[in-house]
C-alpha positions as a Python dict, from the first residue, in 0.01 Angstrom:
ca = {
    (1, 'X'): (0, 0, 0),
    (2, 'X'): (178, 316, -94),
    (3, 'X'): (56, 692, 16),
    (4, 'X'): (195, 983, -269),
    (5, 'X'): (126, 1312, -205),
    (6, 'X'): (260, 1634, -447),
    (7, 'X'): (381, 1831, -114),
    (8, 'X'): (612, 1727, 154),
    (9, 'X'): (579, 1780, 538),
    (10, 'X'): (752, 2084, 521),
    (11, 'X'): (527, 2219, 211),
    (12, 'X'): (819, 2143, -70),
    (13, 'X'): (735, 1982, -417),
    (14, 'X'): (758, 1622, -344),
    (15, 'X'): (1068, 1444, -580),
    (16, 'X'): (992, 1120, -541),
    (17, 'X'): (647, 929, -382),
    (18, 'X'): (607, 843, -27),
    (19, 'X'): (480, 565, 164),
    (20, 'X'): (516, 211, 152),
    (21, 'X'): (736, 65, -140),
    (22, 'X'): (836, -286, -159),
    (23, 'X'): (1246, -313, -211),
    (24, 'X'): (1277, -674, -175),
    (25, 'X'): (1045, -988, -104),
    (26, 'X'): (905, -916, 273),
    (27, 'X'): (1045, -609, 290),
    (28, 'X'): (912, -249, 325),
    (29, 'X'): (1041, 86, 317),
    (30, 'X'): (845, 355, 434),
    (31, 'X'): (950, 723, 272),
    (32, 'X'): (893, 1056, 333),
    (33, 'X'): (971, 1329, 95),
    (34, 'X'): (1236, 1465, 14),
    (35, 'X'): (1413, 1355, 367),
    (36, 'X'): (1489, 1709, 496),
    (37, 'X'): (1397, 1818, 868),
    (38, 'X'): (1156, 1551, 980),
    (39, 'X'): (1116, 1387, 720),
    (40, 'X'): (1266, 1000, 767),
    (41, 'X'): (1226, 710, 620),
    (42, 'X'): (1142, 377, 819),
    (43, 'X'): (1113, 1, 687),
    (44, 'X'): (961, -344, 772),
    (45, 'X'): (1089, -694, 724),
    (46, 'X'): (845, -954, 761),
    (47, 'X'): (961, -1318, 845),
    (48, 'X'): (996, -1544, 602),
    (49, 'X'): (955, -1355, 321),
    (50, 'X'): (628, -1299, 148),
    (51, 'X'): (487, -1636, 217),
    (52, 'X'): (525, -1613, 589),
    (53, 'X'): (386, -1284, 740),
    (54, 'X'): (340, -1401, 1119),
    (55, 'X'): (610, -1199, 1283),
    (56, 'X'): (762, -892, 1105),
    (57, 'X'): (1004, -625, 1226),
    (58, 'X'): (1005, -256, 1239),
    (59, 'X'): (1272, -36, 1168),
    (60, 'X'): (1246, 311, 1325),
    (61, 'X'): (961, 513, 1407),
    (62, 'X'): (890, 880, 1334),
    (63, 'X'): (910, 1199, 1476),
    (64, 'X'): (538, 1250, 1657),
    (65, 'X'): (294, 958, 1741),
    (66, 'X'): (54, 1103, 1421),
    (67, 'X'): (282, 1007, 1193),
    (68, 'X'): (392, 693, 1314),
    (69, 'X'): (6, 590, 1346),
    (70, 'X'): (-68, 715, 971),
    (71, 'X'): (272, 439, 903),
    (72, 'X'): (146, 146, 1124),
    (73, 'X'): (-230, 218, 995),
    (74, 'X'): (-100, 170, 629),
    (75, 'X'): (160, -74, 661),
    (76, 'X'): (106, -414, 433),
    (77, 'X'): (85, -625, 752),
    (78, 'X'): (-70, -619, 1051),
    (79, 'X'): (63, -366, 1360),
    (80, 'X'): (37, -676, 1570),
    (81, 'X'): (195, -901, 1360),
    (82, 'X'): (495, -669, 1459),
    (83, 'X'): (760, -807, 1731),
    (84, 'X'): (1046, -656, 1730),
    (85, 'X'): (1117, -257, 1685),
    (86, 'X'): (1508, -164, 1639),
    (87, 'X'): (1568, 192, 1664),
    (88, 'X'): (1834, 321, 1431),
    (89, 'X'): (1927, 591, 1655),
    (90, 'X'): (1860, 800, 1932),
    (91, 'X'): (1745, 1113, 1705),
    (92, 'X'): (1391, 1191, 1755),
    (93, 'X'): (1282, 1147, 1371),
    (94, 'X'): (1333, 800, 1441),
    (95, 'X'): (1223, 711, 1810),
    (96, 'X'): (961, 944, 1914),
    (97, 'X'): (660, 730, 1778),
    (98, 'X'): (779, 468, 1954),
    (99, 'X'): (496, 510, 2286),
    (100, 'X'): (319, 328, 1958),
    (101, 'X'): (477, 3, 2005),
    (102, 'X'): (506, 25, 2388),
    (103, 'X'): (495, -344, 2516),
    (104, 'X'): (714, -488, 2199),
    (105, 'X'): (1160, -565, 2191),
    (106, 'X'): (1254, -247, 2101),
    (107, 'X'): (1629, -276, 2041),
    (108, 'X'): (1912, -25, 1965),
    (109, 'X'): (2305, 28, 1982),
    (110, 'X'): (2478, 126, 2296),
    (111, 'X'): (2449, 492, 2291),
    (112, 'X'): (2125, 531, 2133),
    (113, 'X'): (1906, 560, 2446),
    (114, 'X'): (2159, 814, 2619),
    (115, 'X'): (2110, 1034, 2313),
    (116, 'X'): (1693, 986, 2324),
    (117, 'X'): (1698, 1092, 2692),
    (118, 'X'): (1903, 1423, 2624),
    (119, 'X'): (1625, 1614, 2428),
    (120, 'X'): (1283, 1707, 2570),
    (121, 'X'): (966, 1682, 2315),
    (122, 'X'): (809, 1952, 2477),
    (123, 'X'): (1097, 2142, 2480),
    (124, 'X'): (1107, 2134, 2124),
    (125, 'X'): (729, 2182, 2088),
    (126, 'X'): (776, 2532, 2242),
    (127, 'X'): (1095, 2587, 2046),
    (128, 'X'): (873, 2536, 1721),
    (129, 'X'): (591, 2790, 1876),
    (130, 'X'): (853, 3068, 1921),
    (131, 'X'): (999, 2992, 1560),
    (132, 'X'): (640, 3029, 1400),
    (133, 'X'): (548, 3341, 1589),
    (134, 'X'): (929, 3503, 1534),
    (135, 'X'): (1011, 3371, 1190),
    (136, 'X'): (719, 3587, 1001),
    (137, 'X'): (881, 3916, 1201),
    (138, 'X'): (1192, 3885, 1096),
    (139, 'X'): (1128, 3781, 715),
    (140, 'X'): (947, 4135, 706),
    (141, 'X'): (1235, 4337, 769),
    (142, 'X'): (1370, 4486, 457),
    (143, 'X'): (1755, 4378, 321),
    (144, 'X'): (1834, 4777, 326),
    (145, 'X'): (1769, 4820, 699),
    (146, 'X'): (2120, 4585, 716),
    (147, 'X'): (2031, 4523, 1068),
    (148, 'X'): (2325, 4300, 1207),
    (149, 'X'): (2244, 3941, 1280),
    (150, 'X'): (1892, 3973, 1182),
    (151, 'X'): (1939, 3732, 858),
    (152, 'X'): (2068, 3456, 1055),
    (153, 'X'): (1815, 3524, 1317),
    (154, 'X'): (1558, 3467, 1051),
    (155, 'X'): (1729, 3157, 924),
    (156, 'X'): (1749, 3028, 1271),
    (157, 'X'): (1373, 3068, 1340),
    (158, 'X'): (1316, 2946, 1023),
    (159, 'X'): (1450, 2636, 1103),
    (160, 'X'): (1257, 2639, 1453),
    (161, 'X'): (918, 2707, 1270),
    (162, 'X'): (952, 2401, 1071),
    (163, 'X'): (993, 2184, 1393),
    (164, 'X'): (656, 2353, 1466),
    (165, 'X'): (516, 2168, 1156),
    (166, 'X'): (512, 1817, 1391),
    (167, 'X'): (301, 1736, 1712),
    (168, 'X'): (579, 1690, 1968),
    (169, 'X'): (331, 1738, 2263),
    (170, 'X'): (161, 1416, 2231),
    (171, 'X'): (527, 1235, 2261),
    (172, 'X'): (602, 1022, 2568),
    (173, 'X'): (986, 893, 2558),
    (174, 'X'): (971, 555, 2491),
    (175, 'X'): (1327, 410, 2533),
    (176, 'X'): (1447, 90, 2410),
    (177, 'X'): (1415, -245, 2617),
    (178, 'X'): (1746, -378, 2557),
    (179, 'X'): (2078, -273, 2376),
    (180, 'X'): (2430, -439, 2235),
    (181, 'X'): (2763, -315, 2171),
    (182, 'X'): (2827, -471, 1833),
    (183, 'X'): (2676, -663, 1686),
    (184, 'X'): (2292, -900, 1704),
    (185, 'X'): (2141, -1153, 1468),
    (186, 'X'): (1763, -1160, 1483),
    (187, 'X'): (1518, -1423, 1406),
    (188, 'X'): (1208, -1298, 1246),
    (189, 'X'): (1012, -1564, 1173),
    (190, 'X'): (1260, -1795, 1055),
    (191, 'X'): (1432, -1483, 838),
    (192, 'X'): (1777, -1404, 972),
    (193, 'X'): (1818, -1006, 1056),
    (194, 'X'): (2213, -867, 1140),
    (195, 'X'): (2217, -514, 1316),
    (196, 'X'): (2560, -396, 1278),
    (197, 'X'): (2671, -70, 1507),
    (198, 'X'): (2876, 134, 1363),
    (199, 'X'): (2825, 439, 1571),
    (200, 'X'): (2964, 694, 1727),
    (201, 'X'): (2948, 900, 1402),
    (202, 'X'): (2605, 1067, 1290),
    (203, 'X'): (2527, 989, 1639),
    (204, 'X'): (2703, 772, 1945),
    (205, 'X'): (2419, 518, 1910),
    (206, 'X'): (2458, 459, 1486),
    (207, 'X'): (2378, 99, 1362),
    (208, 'X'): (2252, -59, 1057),
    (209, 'X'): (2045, -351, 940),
    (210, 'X'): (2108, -588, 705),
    (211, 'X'): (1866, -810, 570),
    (212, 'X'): (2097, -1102, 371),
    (213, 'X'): (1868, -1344, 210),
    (214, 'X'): (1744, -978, -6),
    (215, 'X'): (2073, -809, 9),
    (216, 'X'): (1907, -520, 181),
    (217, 'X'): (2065, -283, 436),
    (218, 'X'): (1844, -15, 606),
    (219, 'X'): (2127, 278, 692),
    (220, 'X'): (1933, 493, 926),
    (221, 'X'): (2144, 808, 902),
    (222, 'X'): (2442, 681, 842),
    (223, 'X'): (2342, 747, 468),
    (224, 'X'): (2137, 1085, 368),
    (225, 'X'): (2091, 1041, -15),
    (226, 'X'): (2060, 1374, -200),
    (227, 'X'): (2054, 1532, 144),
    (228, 'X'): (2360, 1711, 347),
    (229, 'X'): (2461, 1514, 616),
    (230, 'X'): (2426, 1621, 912),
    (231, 'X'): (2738, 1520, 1238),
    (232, 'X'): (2613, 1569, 1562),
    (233, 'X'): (2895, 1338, 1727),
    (234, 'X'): (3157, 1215, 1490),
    (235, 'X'): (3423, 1147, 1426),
    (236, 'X'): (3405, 1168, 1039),
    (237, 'X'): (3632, 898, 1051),
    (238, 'X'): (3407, 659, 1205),
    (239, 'X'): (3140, 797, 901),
    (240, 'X'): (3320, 730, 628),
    (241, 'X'): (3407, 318, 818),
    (242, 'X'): (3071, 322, 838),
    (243, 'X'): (2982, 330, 465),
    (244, 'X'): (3253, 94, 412),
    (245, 'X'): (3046, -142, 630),
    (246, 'X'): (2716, -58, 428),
    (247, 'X'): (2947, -135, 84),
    (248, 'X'): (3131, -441, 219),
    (249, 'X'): (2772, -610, 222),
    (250, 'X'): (2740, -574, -98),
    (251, 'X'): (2393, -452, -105),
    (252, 'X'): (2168, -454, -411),
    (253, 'X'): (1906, -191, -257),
    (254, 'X'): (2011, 59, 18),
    (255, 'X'): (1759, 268, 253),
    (256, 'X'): (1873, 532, 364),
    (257, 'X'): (1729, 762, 655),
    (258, 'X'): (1649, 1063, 419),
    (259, 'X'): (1623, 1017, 83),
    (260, 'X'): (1512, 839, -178),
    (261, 'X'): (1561, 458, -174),
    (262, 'X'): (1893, 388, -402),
    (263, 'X'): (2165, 164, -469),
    (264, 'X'): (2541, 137, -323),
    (265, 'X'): (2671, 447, -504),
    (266, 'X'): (2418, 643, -269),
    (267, 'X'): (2689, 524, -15),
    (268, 'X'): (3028, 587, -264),
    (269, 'X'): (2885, 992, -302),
    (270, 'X'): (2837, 1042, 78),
    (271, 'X'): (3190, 872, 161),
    (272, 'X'): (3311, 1101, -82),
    (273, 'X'): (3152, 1399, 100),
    (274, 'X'): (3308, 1343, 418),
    (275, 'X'): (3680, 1272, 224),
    (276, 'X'): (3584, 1611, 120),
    (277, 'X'): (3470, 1781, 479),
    (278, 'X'): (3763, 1573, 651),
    (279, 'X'): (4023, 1711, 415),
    (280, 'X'): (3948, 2078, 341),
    (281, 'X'): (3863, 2138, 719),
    (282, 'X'): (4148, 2017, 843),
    (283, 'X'): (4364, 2226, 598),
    (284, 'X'): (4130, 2538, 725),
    (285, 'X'): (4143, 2448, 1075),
    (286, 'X'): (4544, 2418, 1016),
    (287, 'X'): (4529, 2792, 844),
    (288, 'X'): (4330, 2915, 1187),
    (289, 'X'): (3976, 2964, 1038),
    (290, 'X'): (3670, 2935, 1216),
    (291, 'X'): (3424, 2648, 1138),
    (292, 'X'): (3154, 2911, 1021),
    (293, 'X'): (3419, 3073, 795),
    (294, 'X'): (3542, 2724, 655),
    (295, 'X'): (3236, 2651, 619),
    (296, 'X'): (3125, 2951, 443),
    (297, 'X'): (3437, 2893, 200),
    (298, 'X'): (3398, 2553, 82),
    (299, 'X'): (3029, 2606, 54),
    (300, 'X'): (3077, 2854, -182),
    (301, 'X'): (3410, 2666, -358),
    (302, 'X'): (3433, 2513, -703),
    (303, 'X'): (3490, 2170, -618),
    (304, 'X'): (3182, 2174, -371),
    (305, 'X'): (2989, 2301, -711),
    (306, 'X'): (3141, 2046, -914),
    (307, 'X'): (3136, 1733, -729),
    (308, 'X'): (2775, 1839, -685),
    (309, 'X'): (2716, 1856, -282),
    (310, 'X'): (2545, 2219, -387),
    (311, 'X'): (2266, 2050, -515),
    (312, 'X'): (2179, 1850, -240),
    (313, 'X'): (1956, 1975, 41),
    (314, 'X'): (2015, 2195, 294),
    (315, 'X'): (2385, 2241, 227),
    (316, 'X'): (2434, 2443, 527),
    (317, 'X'): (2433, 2168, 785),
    (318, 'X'): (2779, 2157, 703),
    (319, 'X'): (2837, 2467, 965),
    (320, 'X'): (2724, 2178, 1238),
    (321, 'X'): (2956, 1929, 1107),
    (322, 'X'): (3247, 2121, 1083),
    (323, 'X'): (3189, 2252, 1455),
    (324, 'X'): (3193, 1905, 1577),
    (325, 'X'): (3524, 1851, 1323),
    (326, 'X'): (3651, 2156, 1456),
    (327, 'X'): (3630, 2041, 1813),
    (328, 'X'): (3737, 1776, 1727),
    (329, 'X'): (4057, 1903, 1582),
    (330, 'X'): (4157, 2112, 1854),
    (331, 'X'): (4106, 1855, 2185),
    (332, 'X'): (3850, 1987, 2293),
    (333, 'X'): (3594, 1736, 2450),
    (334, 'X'): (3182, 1787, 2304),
    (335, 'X'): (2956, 2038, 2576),
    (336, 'X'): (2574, 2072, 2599),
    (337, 'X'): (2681, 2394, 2415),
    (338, 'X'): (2828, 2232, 2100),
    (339, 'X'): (2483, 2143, 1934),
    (340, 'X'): (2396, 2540, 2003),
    (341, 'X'): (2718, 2667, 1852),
    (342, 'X'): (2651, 2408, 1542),
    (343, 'X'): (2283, 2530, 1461),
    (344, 'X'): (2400, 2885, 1477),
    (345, 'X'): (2651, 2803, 1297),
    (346, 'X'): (2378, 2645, 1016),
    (347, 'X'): (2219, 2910, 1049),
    (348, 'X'): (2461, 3180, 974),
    (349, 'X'): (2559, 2997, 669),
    (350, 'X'): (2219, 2949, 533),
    (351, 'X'): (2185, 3287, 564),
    (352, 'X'): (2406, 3361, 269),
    (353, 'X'): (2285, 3434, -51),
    (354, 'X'): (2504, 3179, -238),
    (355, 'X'): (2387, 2883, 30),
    (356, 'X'): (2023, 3065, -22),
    (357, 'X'): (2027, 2986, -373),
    (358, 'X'): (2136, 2628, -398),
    (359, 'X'): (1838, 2531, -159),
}
């Protein structure tokens, strides 16, 4: 059963139809369009392939409990056939529908469930009432007043009125029953399931799933296809091993967290990305830049045009990223202050015209 809509979450032209798509026998992806802010993708494996449907397994659930519901209410099997929930991460886009499947083995990485209990839904709902009150205000105040720090102000509550876009009220933090260090086989209904981790790198709880018998592996956000990734704990190092891991399997489909669903060169392009990141930010971090003027700089570079990370989404993320590199770089160990200083960061740089016009 597939849902397609011609508008995302956020209210963009959808590139690609969402819902439920079939990659392999027994198995599901669920995606939403076009994977920015919010907008994850999920999947289901059910147990012995097509012919067998008694036990499946869910991969991730969304951002508020309405969205997961609208998921589990479409899905092609049963909600109660499901037994097992694994949890990608510890993001919120991928755990906060989980009060949906309260009662089921709901598995993730170590680190995943120490990352979930950092962030407050509420918190976040009121963060996304500010945004849509102050956003509107400070669109409406004209280029030629050149009113210092009011563009990045706007971008920044920009980014908070989208959040507002998602019912984070409703959420009750559901954390995961159990959790491993490296690595888990599942049984789903006679199907073997591997969950890799791999983290820390997007996050300190990253792991992935493979699903052999299909040659299937269900990233999370260790892959963002078409998307700029985004590094909230790093290192990049530990990213690009990552995607090795996801091309070692060999895949024939891959599923990424945002995105579209694609092949193994999905994979090649983002390792190639963070080569990138790693490489020019530690020459800029050498010179005695800032991460927001790095940033700004390869952003606005040739080879960023020409390798083609300007036409993926949201190409200012990179201003988190490289704070967390930058960190990183100099010894110093991450604060409660670091994801602040990273979406300011974003925000300064998509306040640029040149960053303004790619997305």
């Amino acid at each position: 059963m597939t849902s397609s809509t011609s508008r995302t979450l956020l209210g963009d032209r959808a590139e690609y139809q969402g819902g439920w798509r079939e990659v392999a026998e027994g198995t599901w992806a669920w995606l939403q369009p076009n994977g920015r802010l919010g907008e994850s993708n999920a999947g289901l494996v059910c147990g012995g392939g097509a012919g067998n449907r008694g036990e499946a397994l869910l991969i991730d659930t969304l951002w508020d409990p309405a969205l997961t519901a609208r998921m589990l209410a479409t899905a092609p099997v049963p909600a109660e056939t499901i037994s097992v929930v694994v949890n990608t991460h510890g993001d919120g886009d991928h755990c906060w529908g989980n009060q949906l499947v309260a009662g089921k083995r709901i598995i993730a990485a170590e680190g995943a469930a120490d990352d979930m209990a950092e962030f407050d839904p509420r918190a976040l709902a009121a963060l996304g009432r500010v945004g849509s009150f102050a956003a509107p205000l400070l669109e409406r105040i004209p280029p030629r007043a050149r009113i210092p720090g009011v563009k990045p102000a706007a971008a920044f509550m920009g980014f908070l009125r989208d959040t507002g876009r998602y019912s984070f009220r409703g959420v009750r933090l559901t954390l995961p029953t159990e959790s491993f260090a490296d690595s888990l086989s599942l049984d789903v209904g006679g199907r073997r399931v591997e969950l890799v981790k791999v983290g820390p790198a997007h996050t300190r709880g990253d792991l992935l799933v493979h699903v052999p018998d299909v040659g299937v592996v269900f990233a999370g956000d260790i892959l963002f296809s078409g998307v700029t990734p985004i590094m909230w704990a790093g290192p990049a190092e530990n990213w690009i091993a990552a995607l090795d891991r996801v091309l070692a399997f060999e895949p024939k489909t891959v599923v990424p967290g945002h995105g579209p669903v694609g092949e193994a060169g999905a994979a090649t392009a983002l390792r190639a990305y963070w080569e990138f990141v790693l490489r020019e930010g530690a020459d800029r971090h050498r010179a005695g830049q800032s991460a927001l003027a790095a940033a700004e700089a390869m952003v606005n570079g040739d080879e960023f045009a020409e390798r083609g990370f300007r036409e993926w989404h949201d190409a200012e993320r990179l201003g988190v990223s490289l704070t967390v590199l930058f960190d990183k770089l100099s010894g110093r160990k991450s604060s409660a202050t670091l994801r602040a200083r990273g979406l300011m960061a974003m925000a300064r740089l998509a306040s640029t015209s040149t960053v303004a016009d790619a997305c």
